[in-house]
SEVEXRO-277216 format. One record per residue (C-alpha): residue in one letter; x, y, z. Coordinates in steps of 0.05 Angstrom, whole numbers, plus 5000, padded with zeros to 4 digits. Layout:
N
aXYZ;...
END
This chain:
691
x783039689596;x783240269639;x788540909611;x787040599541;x784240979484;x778940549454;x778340689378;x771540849351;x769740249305;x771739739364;x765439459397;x764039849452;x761639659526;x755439879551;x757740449578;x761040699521;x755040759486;x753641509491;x760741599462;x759241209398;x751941569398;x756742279400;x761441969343;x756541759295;x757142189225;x752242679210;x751042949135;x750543679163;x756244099205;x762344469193;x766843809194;x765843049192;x765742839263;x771342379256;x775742969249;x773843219310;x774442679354;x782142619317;x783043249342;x779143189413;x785142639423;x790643019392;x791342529332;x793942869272;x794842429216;x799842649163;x799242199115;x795642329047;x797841868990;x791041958948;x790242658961;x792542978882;x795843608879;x790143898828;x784943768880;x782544258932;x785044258997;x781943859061;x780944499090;x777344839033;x770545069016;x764444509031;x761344289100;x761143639124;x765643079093;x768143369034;x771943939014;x769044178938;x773744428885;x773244528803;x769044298757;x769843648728;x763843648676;x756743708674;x750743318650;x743343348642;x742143158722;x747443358752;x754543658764;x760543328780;x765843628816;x773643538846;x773743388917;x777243168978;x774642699022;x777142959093;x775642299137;x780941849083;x785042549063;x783442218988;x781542718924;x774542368904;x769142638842;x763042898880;x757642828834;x751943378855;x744343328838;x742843998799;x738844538833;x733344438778;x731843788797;x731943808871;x724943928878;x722543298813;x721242618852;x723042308789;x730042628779;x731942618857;x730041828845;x733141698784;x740142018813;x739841678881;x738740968842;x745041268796;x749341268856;x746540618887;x748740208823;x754640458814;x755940298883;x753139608868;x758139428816;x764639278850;x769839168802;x775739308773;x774139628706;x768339978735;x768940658772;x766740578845;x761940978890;x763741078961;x758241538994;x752341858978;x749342369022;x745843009029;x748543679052;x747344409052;x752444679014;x752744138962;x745543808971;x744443078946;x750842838923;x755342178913;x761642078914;x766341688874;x772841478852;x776742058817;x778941768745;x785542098704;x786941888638;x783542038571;x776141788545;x777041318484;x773141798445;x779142258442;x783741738428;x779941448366;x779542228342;x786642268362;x787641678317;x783141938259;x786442538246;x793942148250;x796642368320;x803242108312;x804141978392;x797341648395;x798941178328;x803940928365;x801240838437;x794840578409;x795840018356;x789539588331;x791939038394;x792339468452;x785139858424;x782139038425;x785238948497;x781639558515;x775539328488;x776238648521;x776638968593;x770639388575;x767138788555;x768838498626;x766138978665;x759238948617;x758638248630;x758938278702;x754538818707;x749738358670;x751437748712;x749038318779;x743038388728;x744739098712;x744739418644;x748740008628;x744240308569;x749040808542;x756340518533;x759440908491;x766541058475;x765841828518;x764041228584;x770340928565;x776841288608;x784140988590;x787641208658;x795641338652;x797140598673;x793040258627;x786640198661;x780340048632;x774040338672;x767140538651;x763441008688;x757041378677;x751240938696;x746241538697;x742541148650;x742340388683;x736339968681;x734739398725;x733138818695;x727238338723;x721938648782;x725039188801;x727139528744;x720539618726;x719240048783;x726240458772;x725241288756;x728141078684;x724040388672;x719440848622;x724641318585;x726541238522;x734341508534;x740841388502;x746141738448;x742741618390;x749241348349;x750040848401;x741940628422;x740339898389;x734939908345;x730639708398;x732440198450;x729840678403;x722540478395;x722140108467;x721840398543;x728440178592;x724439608628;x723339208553;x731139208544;x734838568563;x743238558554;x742638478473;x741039278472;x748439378504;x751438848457;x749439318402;x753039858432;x759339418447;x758939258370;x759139958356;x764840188391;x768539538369;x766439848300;x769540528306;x775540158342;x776139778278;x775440358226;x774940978273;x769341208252;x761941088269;x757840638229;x751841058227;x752241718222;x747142398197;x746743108210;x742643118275;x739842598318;x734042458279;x737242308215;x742441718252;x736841498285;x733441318222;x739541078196;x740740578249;x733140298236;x733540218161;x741140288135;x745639698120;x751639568164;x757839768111;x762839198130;x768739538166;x774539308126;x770739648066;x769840298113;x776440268131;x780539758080;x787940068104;x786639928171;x789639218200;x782938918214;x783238218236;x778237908188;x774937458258;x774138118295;x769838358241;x764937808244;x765537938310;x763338628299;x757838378247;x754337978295;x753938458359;x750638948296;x745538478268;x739038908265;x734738318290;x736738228365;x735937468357;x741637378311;x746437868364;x750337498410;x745637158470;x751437428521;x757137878522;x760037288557;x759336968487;x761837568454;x768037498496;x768836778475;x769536848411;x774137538421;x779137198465;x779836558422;x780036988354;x785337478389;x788836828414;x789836588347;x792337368335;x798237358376;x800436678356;x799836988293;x803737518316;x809237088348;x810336658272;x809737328246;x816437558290;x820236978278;x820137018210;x821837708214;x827337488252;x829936958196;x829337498144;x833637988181;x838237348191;x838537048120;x839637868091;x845237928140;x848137348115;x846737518034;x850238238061;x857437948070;x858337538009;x857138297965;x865738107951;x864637427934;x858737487889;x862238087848;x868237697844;x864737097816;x860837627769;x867537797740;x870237107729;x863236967688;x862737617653;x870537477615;x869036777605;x869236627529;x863436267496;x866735947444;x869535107460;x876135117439;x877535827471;x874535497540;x878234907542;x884335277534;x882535747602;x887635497658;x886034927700;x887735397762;x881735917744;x877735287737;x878835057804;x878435827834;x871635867798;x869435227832;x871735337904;x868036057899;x861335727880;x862135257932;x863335797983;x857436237952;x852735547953;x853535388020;x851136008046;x845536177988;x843135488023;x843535638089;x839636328075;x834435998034;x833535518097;x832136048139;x827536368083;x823435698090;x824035608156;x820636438163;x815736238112;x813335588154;x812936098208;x809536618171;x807836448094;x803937128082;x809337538093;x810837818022;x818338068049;x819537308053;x817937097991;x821437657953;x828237497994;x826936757964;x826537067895;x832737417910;x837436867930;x833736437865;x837036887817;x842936997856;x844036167853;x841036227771;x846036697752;x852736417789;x851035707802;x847435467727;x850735827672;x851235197619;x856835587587;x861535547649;x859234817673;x859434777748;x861734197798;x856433617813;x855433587873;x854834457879;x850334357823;x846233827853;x845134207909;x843034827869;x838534447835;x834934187890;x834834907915;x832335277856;x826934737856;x824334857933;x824735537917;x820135547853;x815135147898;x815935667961;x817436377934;x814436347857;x811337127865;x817337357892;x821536967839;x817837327784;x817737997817;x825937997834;x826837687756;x822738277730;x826638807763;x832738497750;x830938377680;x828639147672;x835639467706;x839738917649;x842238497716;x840037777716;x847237657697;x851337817634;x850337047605;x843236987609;x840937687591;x845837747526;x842636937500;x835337157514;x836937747475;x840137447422;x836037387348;x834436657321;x832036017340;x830635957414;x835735707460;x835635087476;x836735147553;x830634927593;x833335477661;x833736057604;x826435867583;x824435967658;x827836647656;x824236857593;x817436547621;x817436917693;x820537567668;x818237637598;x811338017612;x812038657664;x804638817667;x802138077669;x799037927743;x802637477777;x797836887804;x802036467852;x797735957856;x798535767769;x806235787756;x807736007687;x807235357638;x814635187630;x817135287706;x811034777725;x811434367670;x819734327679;x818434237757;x813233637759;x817033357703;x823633267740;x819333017807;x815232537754;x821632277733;x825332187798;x819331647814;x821231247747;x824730627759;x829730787697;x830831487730;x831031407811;x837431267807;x839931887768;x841632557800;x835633097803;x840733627767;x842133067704;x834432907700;x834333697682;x835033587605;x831232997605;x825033387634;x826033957584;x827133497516;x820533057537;x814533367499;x805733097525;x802532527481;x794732387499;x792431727459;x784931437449;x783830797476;x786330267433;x790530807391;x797730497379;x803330827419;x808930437384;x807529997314;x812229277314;x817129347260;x816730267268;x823030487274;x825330607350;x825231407340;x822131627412;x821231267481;x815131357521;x814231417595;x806431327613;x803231927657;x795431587653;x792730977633;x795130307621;x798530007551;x799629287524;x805729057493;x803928607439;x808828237383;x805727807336;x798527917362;x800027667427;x799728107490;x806727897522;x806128497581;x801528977602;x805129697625;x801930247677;x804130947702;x810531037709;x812130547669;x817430677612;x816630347538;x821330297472;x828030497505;x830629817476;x829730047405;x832530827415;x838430557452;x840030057400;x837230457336;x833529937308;x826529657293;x821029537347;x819828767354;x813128917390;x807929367388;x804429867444;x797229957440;x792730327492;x787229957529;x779630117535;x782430767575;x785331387546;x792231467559;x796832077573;x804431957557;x811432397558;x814732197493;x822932327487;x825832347419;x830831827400;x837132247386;x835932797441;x835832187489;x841531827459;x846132477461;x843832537540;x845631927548;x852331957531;x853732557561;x851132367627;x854831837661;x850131757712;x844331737669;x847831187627;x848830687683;x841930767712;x840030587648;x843530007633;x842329707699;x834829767684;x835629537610;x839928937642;x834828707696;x828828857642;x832228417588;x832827857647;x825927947661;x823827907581;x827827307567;x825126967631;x817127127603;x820226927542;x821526267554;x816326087594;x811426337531;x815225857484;x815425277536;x807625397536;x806425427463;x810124857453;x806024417510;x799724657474;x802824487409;x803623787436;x797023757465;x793623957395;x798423317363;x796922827411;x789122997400;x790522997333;x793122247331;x789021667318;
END
């Protein structure tokens, strides 16, 4: 070992004791005796990576350790200054005892137990002590970490009076995040059994990178034993918008950690609506407010600000007057925080992809601008009048059907991704006006009755105008209102709502003068106007009825609009044997017996469909239909309307003479097997009757 330089902190032999007696630091002298020996050995380190350019120099005014610089800021015990730590060549905050107090057991106490909980607390969102010490340029003193960035106090006035820069560093999220890591650091200080007694946003520094730390423990308490014998254990201390209502009327060593889950609560509260939730004109005034006043619930403080509706019970609770109903922990606090914020950003996440479908089902709307006008034109020149249609070439026919095929297939595939965003995201109101957008962009080019379109383009509107109506109703009746104010819901339908007389007899033009007939009338998406719902569940109703499941959802269109609601008392007839078959019935409640002759030959339910037979063939019933004990709810369909649909529809007209066939089978069958019966019983009654 001999010729080599044995560092100070390695353990030393005997005989280098003296040497390590010589190097041990003082708190008086000129220079730390590190320095010297550095020197004493011509060891010069260059290095300085933490020494900051706004600090004073190594070499500058201050004896011992640290070099002493500007003043940082200043407090009721004490002064706290820039520095530079000469042993690490590091700027530090030297925090100095003021002269007043040097000479007050009670103040030199309470600051040296300052400094030894702060150097206690070791973690990340809490500002660390390194040294405390006495000198005779600075007298009693600790040092610790020196902190850049800006107190959250500034940032929620920053935010307050509309900072543009600020609004946009500092959105409601990153303010909660903030809050989270403060919330961290309070908890473990609670776990070390430490409360901090005066959080408040002013303790809360935001450095440059994001960092979280709180700092000013001046005010600590102790819990358990020892607190009780602490310099502050019988002050009643705090910032009186921030002191629980406890912490007003009882000393430090009464306090548990419910006193600084009040304060958490209110800064959550000003984070939430940036202001404070009790406020006067001097310290006596909040005080009393904060005893007797009623916590105003901040999304009515603040209702434009983005308050997530869990955060704010959040908020509540920490604020509940009567520590018992507070949060037991911030630990608990946190719980609830993390899994309320969780739910936030998957919130956030649907929220962004169904921004992302909206931007992708406009850009798609965007390119077919040609299309759409060209189609416009083609339906604007149409003539109304038969014989003038039918005369139209066969070639603008066809060009008018391959252009709404071409517009169909991609109004669909941007109403997909409209659903799809709304599964994503169904509050987004952006959404559910684009759906209201592409509905009258498929009402106005796709339906027009006057200029009939394909079936299967029109099947496939009709099944989309219908998912729509169920998805996007506000946003239908919002886009059919503006377009029915600027005169452009399309030149067919606009010019036949307008027209004087009878009403049209188009169930899709009723829609249009149900959803955009009344401007002012408050649109309550949850009760559809009467004739969209009534048309809608209709056509579903229908499309369950065996008569009907076979027919197209576009042909059962006219069938929903003709059918008109029958309730009947129990045992009321639906249908009198011999009446003339003038209306079919298709049961919506209850049950009804089919009876001819006074004999119940079948017994019908929901769903069910009764006197068809007699429309279809225009002639007299041959039975009856009464109601049972039950009341019973019915859709009734006039005889000619149906017959007319009938033979207009050909799909409609074999679905219903396949059902007619099998039912006759069915009839003739039950038939038979009631005469074979009468006529056994018939037999029975003669053969009794013989001798």
């Amino acid at each position: 070992m001999s010729g080599t330089k044995r560092w100070p902190w390695d353990k030393p032999d005997h005989e280098d004791e003296p040497v390590m007696a010589e190097l041990r630091p003082t708190v008086t002298g000129t220079e730390p005796q590190i320095v010297r020996y550095l020197r004493d050995i011509e060891v010069e380190p260059q290095v300085s990576p933490g020494l900051d350019e706004l600090g004073p120099p190594i070499d500058g005014i201050g004896d011992g350790r640290y070099a002493v610089g500007d003043q940082l800021g200043r407090g009721g015990g004490g002064v706290v200054y820039l520095g530079a730590d000469r042993s690490m060549r590091r700027t530090v905050a030297v925090k100095v005892l003021s002269p007043h107090h040097v000479n007050d057991p009670v103040r030199v106490q309470a600051f040296v137990e300052e400094a030894i909980i702060t150097g206690g607390l070791e973690h990340p969102n809490i500002v660390p002590a390194y040294d405390l010490g006495c000198s005779p340029t600075l007298g009693l003193y600790y040092t610790m970490k020196r902190l850049t960035g800006r107190p959250l106090s500034q940032i929620i006035d920053a935010l307050h009076e509309g900072d543009p820069t600020t609004t946009h560093s500092f959105g409601m999220y990153r303010l909660l995040g903030c809050f989270i890591e403060l919330c961290r650091a309070v908890a473990y200080a609670h776990a070390r059994g430490v409360l901090h007694c005066d959080l408040k946003p002013e303790n809360v520094l935001i450095g440059e990178y994001g960092e979280v730390v709180l700092v000013d423990w001046g005010l600590a308490q102790v819990m358990g034993p020892q607190g009780r014998r602490q310099a502050r254990a019988h002050m009643h201390a705090g910032t009186p918008e921030y002191m629980a209502p406890e912490q007003i009327t009882k000393a430090g060593h009464d306090l548990d950690v419910r006193s600084d889950i009040w304060s958490l609560g209110v800064i959550l509260y000003e984070i939430l609506t940036l202001t404070q939730p009790f406020q006067g004109a001097n310290a006596k005034e909040v005080l009393m407010r904060v005893m007797v006043e009623q916590l105003e619930p901040p999304s009515k403080r603040a209702p434009n600000r983005p308050i997530p509706p869990g955060v704010e019970d959040i908020c509540r609770r920490a604020l509940s007057k009567n520590r018992e109903h507070r949060y037991g922990s911030v630990v608990e606090l946190l719980a609830d925080l993390d899994a309320d914020l969780e739910g936030s950003r998957e919130r956030m996440r649907r929220s962004e992809l169904a921004r992302r479908s909206l931007d992708a089902a406009h850009l798609l709307l965007d390119r077919l601008r040609p299309l759409e006008e060209e189609c416009d034109y083609w339906l604007a020149g149409r003539p109304r009048d038969e014989e003038a249609v039918a005369g139209t070439a066969m070639m603008d026919e066809r060009g008018l059907a391959d252009l709404r095929r071409e517009l169909m297939a991609v109004y669909r595939e941007a109403a997909l991704l409209i659903l799809r965003g709304l599964e994503s995201d169904s509050d987004v109101d952006s959404l559910g006006d684009a759906g209201g957008d592409v509905y009258w962009r498929v009402f106005m080019r796709i339906y027009p009755s006057s200029t009939p379109t394909s079936g299967p383009t029109r099947e496939v509107a009709m099944e989309l105008l219908l998912t729509l109506s169920q998805k996007c109703f506000s946003g239908i009746v919002r886009a059919g209102r503006r377009l029915t104010r600027s005169r452009e819901l399309s030149p067919i339908t606009t010019s036949e709502l307008q027209r004087p007389g009878p009403a049209i007899d188009d169930p899709w033009l009723n829609v249009v003068s149900t959803l955009c007939g009344d401007d002012e009338e408050e649109i309550d998406a949850s009760r559809a106007p009467h004739s969209l719902r009534t048309l809608i569940g209709r056509i579903m109703f229908l499309r369950k009825i065996s008569l009907f499941n076979a027919v197209p959802t576009a042909a059962l269109l006219p069938i929903a609009e003709a059918c008109h609601e029958v309730a009947f008392a129990p045992l009321q007839a639906v249908f009198e044997q011999g009446a003339p078959g003038d209306a079919l019935c298709i049961l919506l409640e209850g049950t009804v017996e089919v009876v001819r002759d006074g004999a119940v030959i079948n017994r019908l339910k929901p769903g069910d469909v009764c006197g068809e037979v007699a429309v279809l063939s225009q002639s007299a019933r041959t039975a009856g239909v009464f109601a049972t004990e039950e009341p019973v709810r019915a859709l009734m369909l006039g005889a000619d309307r149906f017959r007319k649909i009938v033979r207009e529809s050909g799909d409609i007209g074999l679905a219903v003479i396949e059902v007619l066939s099998e039912r006759l089978r069915v009839a003739t069958e039950r038939e038979a097997a009631l005469r074979s019966l009468a006529k056994t019983i018939l037999a029975k009654k003669v053969d009794l009757a013989l001798p």
